[in-house]
N, C-alpha and C positions, 0 to 999 in steps of 0.2 A: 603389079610387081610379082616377077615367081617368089616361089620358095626357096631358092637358090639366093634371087637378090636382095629377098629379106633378111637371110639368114647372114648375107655377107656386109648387109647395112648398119645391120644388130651387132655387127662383129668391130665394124670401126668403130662405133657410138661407144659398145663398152672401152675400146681401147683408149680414146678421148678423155672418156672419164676418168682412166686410171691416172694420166696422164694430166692431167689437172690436179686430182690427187696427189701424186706425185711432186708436182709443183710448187703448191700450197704448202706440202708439208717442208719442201725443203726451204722457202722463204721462212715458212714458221721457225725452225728451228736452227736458223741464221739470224733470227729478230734474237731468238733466246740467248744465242751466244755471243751477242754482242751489245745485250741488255744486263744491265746492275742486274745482280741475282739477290732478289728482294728476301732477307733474313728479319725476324723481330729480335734480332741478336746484339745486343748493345757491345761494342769492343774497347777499353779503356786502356791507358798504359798509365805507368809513373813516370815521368822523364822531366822532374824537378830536380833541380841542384842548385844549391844556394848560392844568393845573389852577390855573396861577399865571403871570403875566404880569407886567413891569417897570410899576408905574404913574409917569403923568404929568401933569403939568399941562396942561389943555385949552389948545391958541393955534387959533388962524383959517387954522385948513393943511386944504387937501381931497386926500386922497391917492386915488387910480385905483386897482380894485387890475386890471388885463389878466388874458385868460385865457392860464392856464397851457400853454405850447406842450409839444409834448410828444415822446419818440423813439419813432417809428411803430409800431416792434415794440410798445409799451405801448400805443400808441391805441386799446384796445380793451373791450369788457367781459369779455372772456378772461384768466385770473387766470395771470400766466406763472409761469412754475420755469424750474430749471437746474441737470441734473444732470450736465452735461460741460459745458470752456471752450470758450468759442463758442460755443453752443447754446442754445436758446431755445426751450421746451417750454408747452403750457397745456391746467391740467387738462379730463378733460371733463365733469365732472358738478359743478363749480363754479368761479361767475361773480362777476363787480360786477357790484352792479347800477347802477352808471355809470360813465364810464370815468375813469382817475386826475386826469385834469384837471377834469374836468365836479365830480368830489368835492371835490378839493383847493381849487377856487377859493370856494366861502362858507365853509370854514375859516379861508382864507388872514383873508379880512374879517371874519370874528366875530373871531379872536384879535389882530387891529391895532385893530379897535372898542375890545379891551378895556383897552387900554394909557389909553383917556381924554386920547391926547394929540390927536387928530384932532376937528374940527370937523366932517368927514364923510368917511367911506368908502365912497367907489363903486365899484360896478363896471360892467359893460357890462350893457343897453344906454346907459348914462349914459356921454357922450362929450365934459360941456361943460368947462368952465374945470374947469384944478385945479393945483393947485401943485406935484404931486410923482406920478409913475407907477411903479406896482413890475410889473416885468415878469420871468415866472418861466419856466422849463424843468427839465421831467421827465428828465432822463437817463436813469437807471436807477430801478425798480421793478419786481422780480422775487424770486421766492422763491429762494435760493441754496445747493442743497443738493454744489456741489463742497467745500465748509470743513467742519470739523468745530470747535465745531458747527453744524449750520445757521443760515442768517441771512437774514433778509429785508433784503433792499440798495436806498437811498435814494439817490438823486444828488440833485441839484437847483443850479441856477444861476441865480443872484438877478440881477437889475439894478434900481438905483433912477434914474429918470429925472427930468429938471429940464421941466417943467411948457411952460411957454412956450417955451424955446431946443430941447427933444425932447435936448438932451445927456444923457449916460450922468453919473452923480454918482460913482456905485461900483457897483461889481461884487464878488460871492462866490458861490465853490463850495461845497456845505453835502452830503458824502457821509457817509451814517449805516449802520450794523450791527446789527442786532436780534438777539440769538437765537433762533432757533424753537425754541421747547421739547420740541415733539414730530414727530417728521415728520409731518407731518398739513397738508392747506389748513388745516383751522379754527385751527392754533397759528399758520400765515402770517400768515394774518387776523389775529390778535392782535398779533403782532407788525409787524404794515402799520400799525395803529391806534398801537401805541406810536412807531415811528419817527417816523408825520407827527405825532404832538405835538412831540415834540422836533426837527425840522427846523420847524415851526410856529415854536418858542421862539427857535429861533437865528436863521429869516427876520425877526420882530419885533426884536433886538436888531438887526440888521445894519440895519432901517429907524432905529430911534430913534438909534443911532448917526449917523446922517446929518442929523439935525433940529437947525434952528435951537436 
């Protein structure tokens, strides 16, 4: 063979190669983007609400429900613990997957929906007329492993608001205790979902308590 037709043999072989290269890589990264994107990220939600609610007679009341304000240390998708006073810890390999207000508020409205005493339940972005506003705060929501035995810890402080005047009608503090059954996030979790039913159950009585 000359050196002309080696040089021009040499010349296809490389181009072949890239070409297969080429190939590879785009199959490779077509496997990828249509492969689960493997995370050691655990994602939990609360999306409990209690199994049984006080019923009522529908009236012509539209109650607001605001979003739940919240203590900053919890404003987050980071799932906190505490395993000394004063302290304030959150795991790293599991989250929410939203944060305790962003959850807490369409619970708050499906479980006062279910009471049947409300002619509508809004929430934001709905800003018009309404007869009554239930405005909430997260205190506490952390896994609480200083007690024995553990306990996932609820605060929460209610305010029910007068519509037209923006006056406060009543206020209550509603602090719950779960206990984790195992140290573990996943038994947190369980016991995160149990507490907000039942802080669910006592926000809905402390509302219809207030109702005409």
């Amino acid at each position: 063979m000359s050196e002309r037709g080696y040089r021009r043999a040499l010349s296809h072989t490389r181009t072949a190669i890239r070409l297969v290269v080429a190939t590879a890589a785009m199959l490779f990264s077509g496997c990828s983007l249509f492969s689960p994107v493997e995370s050691d990220i655990r994602v939990s939600v609360v999306d409990k609400i209690p199994s049984e609610v006080p019923q009522r007679q529908r009236h012509a009341v539209t109650l607001l429900i605001l979003p739940p304000s919240i203590n900053p240390v919890y404003d987050t998708i980071r799932m906190a613990y505490r395993t000394a006073p004063h302290q304030v810890g959150y795991y790293r390999h599991h989250q929410w997957g939203a944060t305790p207000s962003q959850m807490l508020l369409p619970l708050l409205a499906r479980t006062l929906e279910n009471t049947n005493y409300f002619e509508a339940v809004a929430t934001p972005p709905y800003f018009g007329p309404h007869n009554f506003a239930l405005r909430t705060e997260i205190v506490d929501f952390v896994q609480d492993y200083t007690s024995t035995p553990a306990t996932l810890q609820l605060s929460l402080r209610v305010q029910l608001i007068e519509g037209t005047s923006n006056r406060i009608i009543a206020s209550r503090s509603i602090s719950l205790r779960k206990p984790i059954l195992q140290e573990s996030p996943g038994a947190g979790v369980v016991a995160a979902n149990d507490a907000a039913a039942n802080a669910l159950r006592h926000t809905t009585l402390f509302v219809l308590e207030q109702m005409p």
